[in-house]
N, C-alpha and C positions, 0 to 999 in steps of 0.2 A: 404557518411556519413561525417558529419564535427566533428570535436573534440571541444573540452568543449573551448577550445581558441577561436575557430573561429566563433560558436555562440554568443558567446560575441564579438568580434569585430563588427562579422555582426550584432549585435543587436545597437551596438553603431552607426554603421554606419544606419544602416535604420533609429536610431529616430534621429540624430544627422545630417542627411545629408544636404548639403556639408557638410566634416568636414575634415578635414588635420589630416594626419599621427602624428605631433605633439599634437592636442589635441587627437585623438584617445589614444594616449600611457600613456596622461595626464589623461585622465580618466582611463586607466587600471592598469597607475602607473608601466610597463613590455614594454621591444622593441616587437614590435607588425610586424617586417617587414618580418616574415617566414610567419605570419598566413597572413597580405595583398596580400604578392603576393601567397600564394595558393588560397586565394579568386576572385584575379585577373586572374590570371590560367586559374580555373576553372568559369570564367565566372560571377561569382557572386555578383561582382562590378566592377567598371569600374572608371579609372581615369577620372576626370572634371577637365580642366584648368578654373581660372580665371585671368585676369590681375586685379591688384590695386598697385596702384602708380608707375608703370613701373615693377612691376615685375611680373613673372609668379607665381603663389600658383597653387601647385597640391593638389587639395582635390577630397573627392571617394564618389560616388552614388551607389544607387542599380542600377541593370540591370532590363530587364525583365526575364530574369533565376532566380532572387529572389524570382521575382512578383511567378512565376510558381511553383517552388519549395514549396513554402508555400501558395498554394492556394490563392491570392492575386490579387483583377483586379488591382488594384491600391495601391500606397502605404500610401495612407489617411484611407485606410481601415485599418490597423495597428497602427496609432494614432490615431484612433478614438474609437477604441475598447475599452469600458466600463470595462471589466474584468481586461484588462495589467493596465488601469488606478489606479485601485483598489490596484492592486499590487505596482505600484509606489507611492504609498500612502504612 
């Protein structure tokens, strides 16, 4: 079971992804670093390195325990859904 925090990260994170710890918190405007690493924890994202301009950025993907968890082959299925569309209207 995720708590009301962590559905919202993991939401930002699925349609946001890559996305860095600092925009995630930017979007929730709250330190977000209990609800990451319980979603890290448990599997349900996972850190992505990039390099740009010599430095490392840690930013977070879904896993495929996201994919699963919510019935999901892919995560284009979830931005393409007509309905969430509606809602973010």
């Amino acid at each position: 079971k995720l708590s009301n925090a962590a559905l919202e990260v993991l939401s930002i994170v699925a349609f946001k992804q890559p996305i860095s710890k600092i925009d995630i918190e930017s979007i929730r405007g709250v330190d977000s670093s209990g609800v990451i690493k319980k979603l890290l924890d448990n599997k349900i994202i996972k850190i992505q390195k990039f390099k740009k301009t010599g430095k490392k950025l840690i930013h977070y993907v879904t896993t495929s325990n996201f994919l699963d968890l919510f019935g999901l082959n892919d995560v284009d299925e979830l931005k393409n859904n007509s309905e969430i569309k509606q809602i973010l209207k």
